[in-house]
C-alpha positions in Angstrom: -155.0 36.7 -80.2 -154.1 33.1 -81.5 -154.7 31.5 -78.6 -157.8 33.5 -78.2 -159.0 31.7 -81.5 -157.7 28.5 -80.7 -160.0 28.1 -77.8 -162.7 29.8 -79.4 -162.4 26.8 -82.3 -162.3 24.5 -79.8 -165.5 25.5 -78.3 -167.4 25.9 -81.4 -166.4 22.3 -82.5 -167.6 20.8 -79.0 -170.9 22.2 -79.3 -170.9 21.0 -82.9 -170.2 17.5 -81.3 -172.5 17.2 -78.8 -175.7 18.6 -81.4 -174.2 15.5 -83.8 -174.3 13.0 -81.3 -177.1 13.7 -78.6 -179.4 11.7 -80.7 -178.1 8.7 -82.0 -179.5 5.6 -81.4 -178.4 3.6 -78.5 -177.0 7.0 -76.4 -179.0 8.3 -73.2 -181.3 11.2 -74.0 -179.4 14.6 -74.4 -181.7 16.0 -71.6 -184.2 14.4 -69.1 -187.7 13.5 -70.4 -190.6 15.0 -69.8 -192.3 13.1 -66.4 -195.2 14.0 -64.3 -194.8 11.7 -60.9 -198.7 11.7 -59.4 -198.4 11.1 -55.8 -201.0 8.0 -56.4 -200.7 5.2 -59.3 -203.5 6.2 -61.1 -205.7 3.9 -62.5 -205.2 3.7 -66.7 -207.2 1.9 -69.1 -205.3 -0.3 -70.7 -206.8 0.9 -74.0 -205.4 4.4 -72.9 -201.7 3.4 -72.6 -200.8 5.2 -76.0 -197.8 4.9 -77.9 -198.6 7.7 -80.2 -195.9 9.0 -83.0 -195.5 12.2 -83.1 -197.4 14.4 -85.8 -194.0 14.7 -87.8 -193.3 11.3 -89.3 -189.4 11.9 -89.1 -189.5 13.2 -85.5 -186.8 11.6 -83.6 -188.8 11.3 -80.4 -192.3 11.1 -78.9 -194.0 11.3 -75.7 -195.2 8.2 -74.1 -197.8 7.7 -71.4 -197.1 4.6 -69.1 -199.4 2.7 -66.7 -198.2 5.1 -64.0 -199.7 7.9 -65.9 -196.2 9.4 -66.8 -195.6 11.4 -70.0 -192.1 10.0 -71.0 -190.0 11.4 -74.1 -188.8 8.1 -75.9 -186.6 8.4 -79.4 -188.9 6.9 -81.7 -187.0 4.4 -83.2 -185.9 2.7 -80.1 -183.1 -0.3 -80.4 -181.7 -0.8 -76.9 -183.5 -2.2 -74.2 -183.1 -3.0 -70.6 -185.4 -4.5 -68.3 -185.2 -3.1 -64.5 -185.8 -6.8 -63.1 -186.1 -10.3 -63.8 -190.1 -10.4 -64.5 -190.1 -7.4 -67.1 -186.9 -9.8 -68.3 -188.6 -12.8 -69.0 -191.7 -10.9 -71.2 -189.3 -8.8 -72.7 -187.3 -12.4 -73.7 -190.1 -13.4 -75.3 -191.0 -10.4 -77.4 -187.7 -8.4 -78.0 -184.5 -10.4 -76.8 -183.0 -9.3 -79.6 -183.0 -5.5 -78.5 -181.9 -6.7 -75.0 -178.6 -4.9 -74.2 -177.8 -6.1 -70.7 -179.7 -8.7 -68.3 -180.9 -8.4 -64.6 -179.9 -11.7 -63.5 -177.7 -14.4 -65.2 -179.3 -17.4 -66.9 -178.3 -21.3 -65.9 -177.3 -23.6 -68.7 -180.8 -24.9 -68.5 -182.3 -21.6 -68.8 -180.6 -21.1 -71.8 -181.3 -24.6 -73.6 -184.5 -22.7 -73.6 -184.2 -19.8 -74.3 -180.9 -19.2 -76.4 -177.0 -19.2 -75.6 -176.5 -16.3 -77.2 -178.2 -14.2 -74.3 -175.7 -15.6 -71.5 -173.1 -13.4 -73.3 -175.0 -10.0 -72.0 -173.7 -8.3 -69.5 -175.7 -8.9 -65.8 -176.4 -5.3 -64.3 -178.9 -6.1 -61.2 -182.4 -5.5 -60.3 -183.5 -2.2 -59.6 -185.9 -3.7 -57.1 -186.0 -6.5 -54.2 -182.1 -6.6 -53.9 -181.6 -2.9 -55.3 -178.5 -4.3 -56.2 -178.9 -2.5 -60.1 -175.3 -0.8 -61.4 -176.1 2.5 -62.4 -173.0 3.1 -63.7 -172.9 0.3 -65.6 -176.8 0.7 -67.1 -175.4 4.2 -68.0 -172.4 3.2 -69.8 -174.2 0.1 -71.7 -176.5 3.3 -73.2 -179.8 1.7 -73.6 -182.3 4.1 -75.1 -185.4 2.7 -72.6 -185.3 1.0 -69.0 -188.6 -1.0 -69.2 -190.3 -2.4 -66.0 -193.1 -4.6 -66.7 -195.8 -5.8 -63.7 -197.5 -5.2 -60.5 -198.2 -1.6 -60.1 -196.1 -0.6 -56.5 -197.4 2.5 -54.8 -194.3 4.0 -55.3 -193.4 3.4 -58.8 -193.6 7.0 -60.4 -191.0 7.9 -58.1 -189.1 4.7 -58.8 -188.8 4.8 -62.8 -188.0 8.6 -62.1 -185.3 8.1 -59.7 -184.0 5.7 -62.5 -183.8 8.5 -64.6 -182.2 11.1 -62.5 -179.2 8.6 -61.7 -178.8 7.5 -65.2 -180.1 10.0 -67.9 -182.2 6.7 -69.3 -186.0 7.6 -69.8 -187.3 4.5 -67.8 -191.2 3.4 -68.4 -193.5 1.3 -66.5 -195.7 -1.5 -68.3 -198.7 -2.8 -65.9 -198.9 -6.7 -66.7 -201.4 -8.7 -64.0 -202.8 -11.8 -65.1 -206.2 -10.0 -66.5 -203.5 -7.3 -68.5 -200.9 -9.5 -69.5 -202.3 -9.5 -73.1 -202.5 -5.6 -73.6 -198.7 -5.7 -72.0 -197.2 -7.1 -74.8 -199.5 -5.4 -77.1 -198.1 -1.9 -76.2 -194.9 -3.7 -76.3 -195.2 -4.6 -79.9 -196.2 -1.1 -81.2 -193.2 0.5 -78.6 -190.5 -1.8 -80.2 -191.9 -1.9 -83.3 -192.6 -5.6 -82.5 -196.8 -5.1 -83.3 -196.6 -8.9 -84.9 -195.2 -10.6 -82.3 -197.0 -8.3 -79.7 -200.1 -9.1 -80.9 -200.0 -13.3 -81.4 -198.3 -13.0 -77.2 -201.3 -10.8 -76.6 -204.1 -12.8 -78.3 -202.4 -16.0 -76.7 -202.6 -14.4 -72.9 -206.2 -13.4 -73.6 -207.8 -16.5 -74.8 -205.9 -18.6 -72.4 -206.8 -16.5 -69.6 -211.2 -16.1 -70.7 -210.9 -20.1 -71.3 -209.8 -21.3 -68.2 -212.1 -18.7 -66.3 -215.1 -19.4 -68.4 -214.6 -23.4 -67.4 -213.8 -22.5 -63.7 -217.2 -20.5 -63.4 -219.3 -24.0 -64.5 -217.5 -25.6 -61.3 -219.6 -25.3 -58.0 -218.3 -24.1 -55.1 -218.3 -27.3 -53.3 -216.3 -29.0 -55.9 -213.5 -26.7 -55.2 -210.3 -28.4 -54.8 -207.8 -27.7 -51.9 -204.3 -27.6 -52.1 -201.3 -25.9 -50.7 -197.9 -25.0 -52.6 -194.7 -26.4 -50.4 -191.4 -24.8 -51.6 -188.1 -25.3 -50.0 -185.2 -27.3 -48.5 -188.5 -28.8 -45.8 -191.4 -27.8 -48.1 -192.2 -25.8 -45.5 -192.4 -22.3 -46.8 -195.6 -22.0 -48.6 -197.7 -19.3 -50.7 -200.3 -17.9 -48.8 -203.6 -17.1 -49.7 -204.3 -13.6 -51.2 -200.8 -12.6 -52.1 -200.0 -11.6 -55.8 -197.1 -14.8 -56.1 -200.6 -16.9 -55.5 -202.6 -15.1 -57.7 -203.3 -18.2 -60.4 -203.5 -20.7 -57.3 -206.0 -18.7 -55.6 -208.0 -18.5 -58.8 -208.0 -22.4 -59.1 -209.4 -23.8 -56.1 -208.5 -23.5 -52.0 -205.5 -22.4 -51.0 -205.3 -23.4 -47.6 -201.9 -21.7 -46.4 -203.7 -18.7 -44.2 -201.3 -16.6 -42.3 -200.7 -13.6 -40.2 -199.0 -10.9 -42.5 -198.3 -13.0 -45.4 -195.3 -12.2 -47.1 -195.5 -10.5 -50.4 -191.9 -12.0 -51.4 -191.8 -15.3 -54.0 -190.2 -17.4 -51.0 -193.6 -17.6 -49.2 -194.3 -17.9 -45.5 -192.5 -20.2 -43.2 -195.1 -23.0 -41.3 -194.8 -26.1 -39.5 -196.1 -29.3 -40.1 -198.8 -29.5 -37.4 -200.4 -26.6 -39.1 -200.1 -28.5 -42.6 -201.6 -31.4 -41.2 -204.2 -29.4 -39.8 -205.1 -28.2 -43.3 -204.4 -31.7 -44.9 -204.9 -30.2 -48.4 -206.6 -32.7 -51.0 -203.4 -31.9 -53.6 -199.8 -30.8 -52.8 -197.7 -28.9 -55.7 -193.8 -28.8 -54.7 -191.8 -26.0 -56.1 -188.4 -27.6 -58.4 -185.9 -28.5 -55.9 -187.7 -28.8 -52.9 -188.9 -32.5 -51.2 -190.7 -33.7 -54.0 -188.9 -37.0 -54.0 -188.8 -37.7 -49.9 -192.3 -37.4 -49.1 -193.1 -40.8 -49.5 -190.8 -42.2 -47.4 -191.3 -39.5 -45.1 -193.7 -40.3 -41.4 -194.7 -37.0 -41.4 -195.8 -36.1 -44.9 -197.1 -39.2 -45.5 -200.3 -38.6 -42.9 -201.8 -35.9 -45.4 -204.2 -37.0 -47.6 -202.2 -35.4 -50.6 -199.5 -38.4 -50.3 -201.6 -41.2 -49.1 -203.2 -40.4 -52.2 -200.6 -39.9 -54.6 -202.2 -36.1 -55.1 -199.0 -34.7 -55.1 -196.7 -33.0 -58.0 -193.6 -31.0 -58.6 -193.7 -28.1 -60.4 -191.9 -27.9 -64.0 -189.2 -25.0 -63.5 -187.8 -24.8 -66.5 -187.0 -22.3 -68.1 -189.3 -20.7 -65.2 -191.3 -22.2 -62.8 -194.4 -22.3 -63.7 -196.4 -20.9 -61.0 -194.3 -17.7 -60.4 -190.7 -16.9 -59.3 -191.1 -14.5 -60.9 -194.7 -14.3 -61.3 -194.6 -12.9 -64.9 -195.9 -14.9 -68.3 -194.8 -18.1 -66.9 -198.3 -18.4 -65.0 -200.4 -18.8 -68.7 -198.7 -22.4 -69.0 -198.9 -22.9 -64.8 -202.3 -21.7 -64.7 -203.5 -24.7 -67.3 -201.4 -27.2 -66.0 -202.7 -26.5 -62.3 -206.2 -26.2 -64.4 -205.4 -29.9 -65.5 -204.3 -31.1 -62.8 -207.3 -30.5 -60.5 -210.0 -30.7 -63.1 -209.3 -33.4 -64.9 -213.0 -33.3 -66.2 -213.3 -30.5 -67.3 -209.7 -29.7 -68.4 -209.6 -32.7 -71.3 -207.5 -31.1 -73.9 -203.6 -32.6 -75.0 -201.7 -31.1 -72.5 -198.9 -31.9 -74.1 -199.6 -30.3 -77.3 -200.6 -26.8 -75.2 -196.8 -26.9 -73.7 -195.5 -27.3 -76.8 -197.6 -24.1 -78.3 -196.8 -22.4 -75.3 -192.9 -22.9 -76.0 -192.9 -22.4 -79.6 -194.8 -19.1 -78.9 -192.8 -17.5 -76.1 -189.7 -18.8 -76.2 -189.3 -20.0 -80.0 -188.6 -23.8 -79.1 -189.5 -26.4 -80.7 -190.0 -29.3 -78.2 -190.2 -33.0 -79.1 -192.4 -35.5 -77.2 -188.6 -36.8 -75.8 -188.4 -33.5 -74.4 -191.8 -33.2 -72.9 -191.4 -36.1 -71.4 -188.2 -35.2 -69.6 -189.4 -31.9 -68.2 -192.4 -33.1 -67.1 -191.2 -36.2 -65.7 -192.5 -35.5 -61.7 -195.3 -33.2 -63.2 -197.3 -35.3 -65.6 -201.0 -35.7 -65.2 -201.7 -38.9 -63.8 -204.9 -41.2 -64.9 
């Protein structure tokens, strides 16, 4: 009969237990949250991404509609973040780093000089995507309340954040953020994370940048269009093709020349050869960091295109992201008016140097000197 007891006792204080604990902050939800996985992305207003609280004030959860058009239950006070790859990383950097409980990918020295130390301490979990190299085990231990993917919307991402879900117990969201939707991204953002402040400067900057630079490109004819290519790698001879979504701000800004078969959707580009790139003989190259930047001058084939001969030719500032992509996340808004500045000299007449220094004071909290400026953009200035 005592023992009978005993492990009755025991029972009742594990149930006890688990009700206690199922809730706190910063633990995996106590059951799966409510999801409804359409077999198409649906198209959402942005407007109609809501982050509603429930009708009780003091509930300790409510149900969120992503850009997928899931219903996800999310605690309503939500603390612990993790991004499920490194472009949701670098908004979610700018906007809550301080929520971030793990990272996708590690960050260099002169990432972080940028950025923060403090946030090469996190633990590096993997991408969900690309590599699919994520820990599961280790995103489940680390507890996060939210896994939070943030930009393009993949056919198959429903099924993706939910598969997230059923391997971890972590509700997992996704946060549409093209070019055109960057600004309500980090909106919904801000009133998720209780960041609305911060959400709504990052928003307001992404939308005014974005109308200015298209309002100024519409008053340029057609046949003033520049050409240009995008050269990346240890030849500079893997370029961005037109029409993919890693081009998307160079294909806005002028004539992409690169044209291929089955252009690859990855940030790496397409291989060509240099016949085909003399063939093209774009008016401006822009070389991606690290890449040949410094040889073409000196080098017999490069130096036939019209970009060289010209000195039309620039490296692209890659720090603490490039600024045309890799990732292709809120790293473009400074690309897009450098690019704009670069080829439109014009009509682009602001201080450039004064809009990097907004940008970085804005996204990633740094205050840069003129020194500085001048160091990063040392093969990248605007020449006269």
């Amino acid at each position: 009969m005592k023992y009978n007891l005993k492990i009755l006792s025991l029972i009742l204080a594990l149930l006890l237990t688990f009700t206690v604990t199922a809730c706190k902050p910063g633990e995996p939800a106590a059951s799966e949250p409510v999801t409804k996985a359409p077999t198409e992305v649906p198209t959402v207003a942005p407007t109609e991404i809501p982050t509603e609280a429930a009708d009780d004030p003091e509930a300790e959860s409510f149900i969120f509609t992503d850009s997928a058009g899931r219903e996800v239950e999310l605690p309503t006070n939500i603390e612990r973040i993790v991004p499920s790859g490194p472009l949701g990383q670098q908004i979610l950097l700018t906007i809550a780093g301080d929520m971030l409980v793990a990272l996708t990918n590690n960050l260099t020295d002169d990432e972080a000089y940028y950025l923060g130390e403090g946030y090469q301490a996190l633990p590096v979990i993997g991408q969900f995507f690309g590599s699919q190299d994520m820990n599961m085990e280790e995103l489940a231990s680390l507890a996060p309340q939210v896994v939070i993917d943030i930009g393009e919307p993949k056919g198959s991402i429903a099924e993706d954040m939910d598969t997230i879900t059923m391997q971890t117990g972590i509700p997992a969201i996704f946060i549409e953020a093209d070019l055109d939707k960057s600004g309500d991204a980090y909106r919904t953002l801000g009133q998720l994370l209780g960041k609305e402040e911060k959400g709504a400067a990052l928003g307001a900057y992404c939308d005014r940048v974005f109308a200015e630079v298209m309002a100024k490109l519409d008053g340029i004819a057609e046949e003033d269009s520049i050409s240009f290519a995008y050269l990346m790698g240890d030849t500079g001879l893997n370029a961005l093709a037109n029409g993919t979504y890693h081009a998307t701000i160079m294909d806005l800004l002028g004539n992409n020349v690169v044209e291929v078969d089955n252009p690859s959707s990855r940030g790496s580009g397409d291989e060509i050869n240099m016949e085909q790139l003399i063939i093209w003989n774009p008016e401006y190259i822009f070389f991606g960091s690290g890449s040949v930047y410094s040889k073409v001058k000196t080098d017999a084939s490069f130096m036939t295109l019209q970009a060289i001969q010209n000195d039309n030719y620039y490296e692209v500032p890659g720090l603490p992201y490039n600024w045309l992509g890799a990732p292709p996340s809120v790293n473009r808004f400074i690309g897009l008016q450098w690019m704009a500045h670069i080829l439109y000299p014009d009509t682009f007449t602001e201080d450039f140097e004064a809009i990097v220094q907004e940008y970085y004071k804005l996204f990633y909290d740094f205050e840069m000197s003129s020194e500085e400026y001048a160091e990063l953009m040392v093969n990248s200035e605007l020449k006269e």
